[in-house]
N, C-alpha and C positions, 0 to 999 in steps of 0.2 A: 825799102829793103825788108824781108821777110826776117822776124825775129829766129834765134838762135831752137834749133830742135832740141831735147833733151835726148842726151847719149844712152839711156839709161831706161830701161823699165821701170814704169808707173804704176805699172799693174797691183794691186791690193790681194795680199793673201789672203785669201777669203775660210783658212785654214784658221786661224788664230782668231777670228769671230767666232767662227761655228762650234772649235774646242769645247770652251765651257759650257753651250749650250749640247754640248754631247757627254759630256760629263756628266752634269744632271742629269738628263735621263736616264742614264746608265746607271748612276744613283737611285733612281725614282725605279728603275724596272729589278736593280738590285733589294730595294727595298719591299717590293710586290713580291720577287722570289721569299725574300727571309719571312712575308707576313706569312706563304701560303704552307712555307716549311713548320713554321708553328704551330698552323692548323693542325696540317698532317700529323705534326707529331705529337697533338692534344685532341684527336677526335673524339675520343670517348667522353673528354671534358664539355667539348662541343656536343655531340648528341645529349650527350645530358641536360646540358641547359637546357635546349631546343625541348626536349622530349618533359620534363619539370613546367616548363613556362607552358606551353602547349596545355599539357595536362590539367594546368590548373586553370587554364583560359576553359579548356569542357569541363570543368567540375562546376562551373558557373550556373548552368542550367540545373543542378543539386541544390545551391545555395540562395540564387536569385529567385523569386517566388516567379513562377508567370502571369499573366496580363493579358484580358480581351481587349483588343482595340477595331473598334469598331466605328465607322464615319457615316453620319446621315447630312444630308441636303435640305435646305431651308431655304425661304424667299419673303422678303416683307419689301412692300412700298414706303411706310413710312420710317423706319429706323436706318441712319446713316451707316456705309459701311463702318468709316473709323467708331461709332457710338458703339454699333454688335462687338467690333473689339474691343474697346475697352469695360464692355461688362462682363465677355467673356475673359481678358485677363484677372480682373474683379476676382470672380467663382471661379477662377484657376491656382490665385492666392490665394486662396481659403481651404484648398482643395484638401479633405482629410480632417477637417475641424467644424465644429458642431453648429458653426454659424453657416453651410452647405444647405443643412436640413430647413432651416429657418427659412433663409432665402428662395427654395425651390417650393420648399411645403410638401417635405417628403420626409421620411421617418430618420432616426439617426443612424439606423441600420441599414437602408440604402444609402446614405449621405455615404457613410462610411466606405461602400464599392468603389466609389470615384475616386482614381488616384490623377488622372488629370485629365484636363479638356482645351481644347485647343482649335481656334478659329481659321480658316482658309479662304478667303475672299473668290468667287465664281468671277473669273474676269467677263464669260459670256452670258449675253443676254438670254435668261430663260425664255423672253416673250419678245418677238422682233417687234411685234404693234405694240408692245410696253415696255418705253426705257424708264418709267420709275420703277419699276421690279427688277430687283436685283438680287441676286443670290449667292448664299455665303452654307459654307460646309464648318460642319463641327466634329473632329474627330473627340472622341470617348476614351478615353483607357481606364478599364474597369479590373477589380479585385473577382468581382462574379458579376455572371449576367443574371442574374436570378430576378434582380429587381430595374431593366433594363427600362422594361416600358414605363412603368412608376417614372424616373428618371427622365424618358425622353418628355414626359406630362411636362413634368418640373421644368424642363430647360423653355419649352415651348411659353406654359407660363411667365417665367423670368423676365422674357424676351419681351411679353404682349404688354404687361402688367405694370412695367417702369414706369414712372411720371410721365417720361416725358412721351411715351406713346400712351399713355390716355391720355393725357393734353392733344397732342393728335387726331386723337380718336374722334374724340368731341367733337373736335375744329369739323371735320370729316361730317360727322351726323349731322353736325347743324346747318351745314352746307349742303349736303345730302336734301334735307329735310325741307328747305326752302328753297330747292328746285323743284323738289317732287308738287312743292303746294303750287308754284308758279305755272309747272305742268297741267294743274290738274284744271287751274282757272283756266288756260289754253283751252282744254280739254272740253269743259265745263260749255267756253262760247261758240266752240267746234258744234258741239252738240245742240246747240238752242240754232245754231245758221243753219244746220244742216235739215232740221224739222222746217224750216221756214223753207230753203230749198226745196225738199220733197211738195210739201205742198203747196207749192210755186209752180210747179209741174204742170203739164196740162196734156193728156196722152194723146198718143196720135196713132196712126196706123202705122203697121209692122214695129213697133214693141217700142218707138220712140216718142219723144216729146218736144215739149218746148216750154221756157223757161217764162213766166208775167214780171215784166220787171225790168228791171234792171236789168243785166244781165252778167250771169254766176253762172260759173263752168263746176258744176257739181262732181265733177271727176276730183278736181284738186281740191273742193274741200274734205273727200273723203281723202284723197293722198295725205292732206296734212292732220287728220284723226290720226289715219294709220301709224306715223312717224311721230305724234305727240304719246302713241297708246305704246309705243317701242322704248319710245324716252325714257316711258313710267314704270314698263317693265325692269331696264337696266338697272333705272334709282332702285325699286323696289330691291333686286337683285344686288346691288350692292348695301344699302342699308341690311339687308339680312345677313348680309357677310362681312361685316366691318372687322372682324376679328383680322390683324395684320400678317402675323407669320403663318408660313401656310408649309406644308411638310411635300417636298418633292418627293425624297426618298429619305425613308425613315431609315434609323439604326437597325443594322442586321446582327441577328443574334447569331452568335458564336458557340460551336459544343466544343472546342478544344483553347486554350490559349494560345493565341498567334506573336505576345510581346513579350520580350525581346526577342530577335529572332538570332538563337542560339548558336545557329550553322552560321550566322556571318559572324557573331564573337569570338565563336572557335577560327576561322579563319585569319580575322585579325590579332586572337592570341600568337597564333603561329608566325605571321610575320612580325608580330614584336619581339618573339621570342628569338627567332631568326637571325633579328638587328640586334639582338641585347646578346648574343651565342658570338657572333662574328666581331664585335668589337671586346667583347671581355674574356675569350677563350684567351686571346696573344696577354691580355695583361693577367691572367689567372695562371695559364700555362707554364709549362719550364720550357725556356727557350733552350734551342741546338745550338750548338756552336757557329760561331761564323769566322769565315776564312781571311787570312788580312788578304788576299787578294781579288777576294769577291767583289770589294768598293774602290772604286778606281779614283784616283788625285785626281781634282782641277790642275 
C-alpha cells in the first residue's frame, strides 16, 4: 500500500533566505552611495591632499642628491660565485667609510664616490668550451664618476688579490709549470728521434725515401712535435695570463645622474597620495546628512 501523500505544499520560500541577503547589499550599495556623497561634497579637501602629497613625492628630486649607477661585467675561473658575493657584500658594508680606501687601494676621495656596490650572478655561460668561467655583474652607484676607472682598478684588484685566490694562483703556476717541463722533455726526445729519422733516410728517386732500420713512420713523429709545440704554446699562454678576473665589459661612464629615477617616485607619490586622499577625505570631511530611509531594515 502506497504511503499517505501530503495535502499540502512543501515547497520552501526561497523569499525569506534571499531577504537578508538583499538587505546587505542594499546596505553595502547604500553605503558606497554615502562614501561617494562625501567625496563630492569634500573635493577640494580631496584634491588637496592628492595635490600636497604629490607635490612633495616631485620635490624629492630637490632634496635627494642624485647617483651614477653604472654596471660592468667580469668573469674568473677561480673564485666561487657564493665567495665574489660575499666579498662583495664585505665592501658594500663598509660602503662610505675609510676602510673602502684601504681595502681597494684607492684614495679616501674616491672611496668616498661609492655609496654602494652590488653583485648579479651571470647565469649564462660566457665561454660554451669553458664551464669553469663564469660570470658575475657588479653594479656601482657612485656620488661622481670622476674617479670611475681608479675604482674599477680597485674592484678588479680586491677580487684577484684575496688569499684565497692567490692560494689559487700558485696552485695554478705550479701546475702550469710542471707540465710545461714534462712538455718540453716530450719535446726534447721528439727532437733527438726525429735527427735519427732524418738521417735514417736514404733518398730515392722522385723526391722519396726509404727508412734503414726499424721502421718509423716520420710523418707521426713530426705530427706529435707539432701537438707537443701547441701544448707549450697554450701553458706558455696561460702562464703569462694567470691573472683571474678578467673585464668583459667595463663600467660605463655616465655625464648625467641616472639614480633614483625620479619620474617613477613622482608616480608612486601620486598613487599613495591617491590612497591616503580617498580613505582620509570621509574621515577629515563634514559629512551630509543621511535620510532614515536611505538604509533599509533586515
Amino acid at each position: 500500500m502506497e504511503g499517505k501523500q501530503p495535502t499540502h505544499s512543501e515547497e520552501i520560500d526561497l523569499f525569506f533566505i534571499f531577504r537578508p541577503i538583499g538587505a546587505i547589499l542594499m546596505r553595502v550599495g547604500a553605503g558606497i552611495d554615502y562614501y561617494f556623497s562625501v567625496l563630492r561634497a569634500n573635493l577640494l579637501l580631496f584634491f588637496a591632499i592628492v595635490f600636497i602629497l604629490s607635490g612633495m613625492g616631485f620635490c624629492l628630486r630637490y632634496i635627494i642628491p642624485g647617483s651614477y649607477k653604472t654596471q660592468g661585467i667580469f668573469a674568473s675561473r677561480l673564485l666561487p660565485e657564493s665567495y665574489c658575493d660575499m666579498l662583495t657584500d664585505n665592501l658594500n658594508n663598509h660602503a662610505g667609510e675609510p676602510v673602502v680606501a684601504s681595502l681597494l687601494h684607492i684614495s679616501d676621495a674616491a672611496a668616498d664616490h661609492i655609496r654602494k656596490i652590488e653583485m648579479v650572478p651571470v647565469k649564462e655561460l660566457l665561454d660554451s668550451k669553458d664551464s669553469t668561467l663564469h660570470g658575475f655583474s657588479l653594479i656601482l652607484i657612485l656620488k661622481k664618476m670622476d674617479s670611475l676607472a681608479v675604482i674599477q682598478r680597485g674592484l678588479l684588484g680586491y677580487y684577484e688579490n684575496n688569499e684565497y685566490s692567490r692560494r689559487r694562483k700558485e696552485e695554478r703556476r705550479s701546475a702550469l709549470l710542471s707540465l710545461r717541463q714534462d712538455i718540453m722533455a716530450k719535446i726534447s726526445s721528439l727532437d733527438s728521434l726525429s735527427r735519427i729519422v732524418n738521417s735514417s733516410i736514404v733518398p730515392r728517386s722522385a723526391g722519396q725515401g726509404i727508412i734503414l732500420g726499424q721502421p718509423i713512420d716520420p710523418v707521426n713523429v713530426y705530427k706529435a712535435q707539432a701537438a707537443y709545440y701547441e701544448q707549450k704554446v697554450t701553458i706558455d699562454s696561460n702562464i703569462a695570463n694567470l691573472d683571474d678576473i678578467q673585464t668583459v665589459q667595463p663600467f660605463l661612464p655616465l655625464s648625467i645622474p641616472n639614480s633614483p629615477r625620479f619620474n617613477r617616485l613622482f608616480g608612486i607619490s601620486f598613487l599613495v597620495a591617491l590612497g591616503i586622499a580617498l580613505i582620509m577625505t570621509p574621515v577629515w570631511g563634514k559629512k551630509p546628512g543621511v535620510r532614515a530611509d536611505s538604509v533599509p531594515a533586515i
